[in-house]
C-alpha positions in Angstrom: 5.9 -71.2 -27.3 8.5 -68.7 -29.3 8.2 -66.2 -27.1 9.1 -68.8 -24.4 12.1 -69.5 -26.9 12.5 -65.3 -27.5 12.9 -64.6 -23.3 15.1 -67.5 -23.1 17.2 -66.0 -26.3 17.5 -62.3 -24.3 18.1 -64.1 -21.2 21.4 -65.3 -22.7 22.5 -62.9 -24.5 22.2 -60.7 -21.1 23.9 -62.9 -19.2 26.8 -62.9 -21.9 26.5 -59.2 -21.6 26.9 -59.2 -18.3 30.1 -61.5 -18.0 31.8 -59.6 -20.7 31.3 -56.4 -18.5 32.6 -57.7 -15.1 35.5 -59.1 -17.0 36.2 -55.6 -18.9 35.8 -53.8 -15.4 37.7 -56.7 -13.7 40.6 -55.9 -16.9 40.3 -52.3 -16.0 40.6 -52.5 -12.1 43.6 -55.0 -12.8 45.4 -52.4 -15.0 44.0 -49.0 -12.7 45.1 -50.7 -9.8 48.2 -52.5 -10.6 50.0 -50.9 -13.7 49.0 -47.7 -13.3 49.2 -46.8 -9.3 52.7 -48.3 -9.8 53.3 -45.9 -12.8 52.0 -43.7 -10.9 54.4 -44.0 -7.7 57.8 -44.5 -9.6 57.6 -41.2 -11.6 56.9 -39.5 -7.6 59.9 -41.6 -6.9 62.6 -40.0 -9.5 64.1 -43.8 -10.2 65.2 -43.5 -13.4 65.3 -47.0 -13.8 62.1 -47.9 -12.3 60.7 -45.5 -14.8 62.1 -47.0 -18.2 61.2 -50.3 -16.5 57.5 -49.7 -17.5 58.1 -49.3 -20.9 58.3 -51.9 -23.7 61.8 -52.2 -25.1 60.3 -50.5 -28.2 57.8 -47.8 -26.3 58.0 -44.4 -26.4 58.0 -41.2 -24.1 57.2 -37.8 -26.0 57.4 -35.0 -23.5 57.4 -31.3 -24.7 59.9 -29.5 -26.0 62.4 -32.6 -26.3 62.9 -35.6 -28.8 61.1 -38.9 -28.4 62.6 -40.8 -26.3 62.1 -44.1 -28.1 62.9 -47.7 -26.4 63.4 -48.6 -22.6 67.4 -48.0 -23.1 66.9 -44.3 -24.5 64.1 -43.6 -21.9 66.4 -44.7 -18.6 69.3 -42.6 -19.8 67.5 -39.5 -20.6 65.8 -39.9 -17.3 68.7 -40.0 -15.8 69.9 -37.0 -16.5 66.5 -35.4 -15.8 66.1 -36.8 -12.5 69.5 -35.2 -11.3 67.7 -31.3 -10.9 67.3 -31.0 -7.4 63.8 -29.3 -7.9 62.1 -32.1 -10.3 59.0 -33.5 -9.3 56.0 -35.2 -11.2 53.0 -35.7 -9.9 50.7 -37.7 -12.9 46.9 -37.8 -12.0 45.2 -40.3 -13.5 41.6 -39.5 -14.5 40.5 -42.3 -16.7 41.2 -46.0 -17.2 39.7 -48.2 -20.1 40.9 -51.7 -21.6 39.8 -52.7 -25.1 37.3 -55.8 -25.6 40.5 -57.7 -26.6 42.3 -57.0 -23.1 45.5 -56.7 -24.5 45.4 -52.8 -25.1 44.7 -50.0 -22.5 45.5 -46.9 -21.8 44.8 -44.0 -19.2 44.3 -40.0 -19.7 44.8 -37.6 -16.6 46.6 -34.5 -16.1 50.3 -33.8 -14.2 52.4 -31.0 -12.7 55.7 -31.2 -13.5 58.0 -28.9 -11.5 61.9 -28.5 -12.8 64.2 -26.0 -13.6 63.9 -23.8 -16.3 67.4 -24.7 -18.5 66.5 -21.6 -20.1 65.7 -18.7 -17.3 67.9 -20.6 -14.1 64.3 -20.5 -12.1 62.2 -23.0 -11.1 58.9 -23.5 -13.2 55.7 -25.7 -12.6 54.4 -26.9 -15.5 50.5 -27.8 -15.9 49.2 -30.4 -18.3 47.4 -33.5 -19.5 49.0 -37.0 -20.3 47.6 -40.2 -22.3 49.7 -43.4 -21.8 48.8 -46.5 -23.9 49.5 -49.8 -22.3 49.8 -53.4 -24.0 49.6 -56.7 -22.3 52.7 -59.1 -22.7 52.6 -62.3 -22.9 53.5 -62.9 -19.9 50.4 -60.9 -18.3 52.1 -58.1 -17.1 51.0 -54.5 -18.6 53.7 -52.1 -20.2 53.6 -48.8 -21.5 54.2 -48.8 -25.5 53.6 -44.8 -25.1 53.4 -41.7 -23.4 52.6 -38.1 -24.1 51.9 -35.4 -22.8 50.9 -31.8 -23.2 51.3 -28.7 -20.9 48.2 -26.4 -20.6 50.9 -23.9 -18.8 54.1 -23.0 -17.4 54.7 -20.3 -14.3 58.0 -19.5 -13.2 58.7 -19.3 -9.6 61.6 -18.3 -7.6 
């Protein structure tokens, strides 16, 4: 009779296991999928606005060799300004997505090319490097960036 009782113990504690997992991968589908690909898309699409909009009104975007841009105000109007060189272009590749057992923090690692002009040399560089963005969930449900960074691994100039 207890191991009768001891299967039927594992039995649910498996099957607790296993909803807790198809939520977590339902969570991280939700954010990959949603959040991110649209993330994703808006930095391709050089909207400065449509940028800041993924940030909280308190998140942050560190980029190198600049200041943090902190809050969704600061954010749009420095994006502003860098979206105006003719040769800009981001490309972010996402190569991870996880969400925390809580569901209300995630965050997703991958690596970019950024290409811009050089304010320095005049000529246009491509710049190789790895980004982390952490994402909360609102109230509301909807996921926003609380902060961004990112790291070059190199720079080549081009011309």
């Amino acid at each position: 009779m207890r191991a009768f009782w001891l299967v039927c113990i594992f039995g649910l504690i498996l099957a607790g296991a296993g909803q807790s997992f198809a939520a977590e991968s339902r969570a991280v589908r939700d954010l990959r999928d949603g959040e991110v690909a649209s993330f994703v898309r808006d930095w391709a699409g050089r909207d400065a606005d449509r940028i800041a909009a993924h940030f909280t009104d308190d998140g942050n975007l560190m980029i190198p060799n600049s200041p943090t841009m902190a809050g969704r105000a600061s954010i749009a109007r420095t994006m502003k300004n860098v979206v105006t060189d003719p040769a800009w272009s981001l490309a972010l590749h996402p190569l991870q997505v996880e969400v925390s057992r809580g569901g209300d923090l995630g965050y997703a690692r991958g690596t970019y090319i950024l290409t811009a002009v050089d304010p320095g040399s005049k000529k246009t560089a491509t710049e190789k490097g790895r980004f982390v963005t952490i994402f909360r969930k609102g109230a509301d449900g909807k996921w926003k960036v609380v902060q961004q960074i990112s790291n070059p691994e190199s720079a080549t100039l081009s011309e």
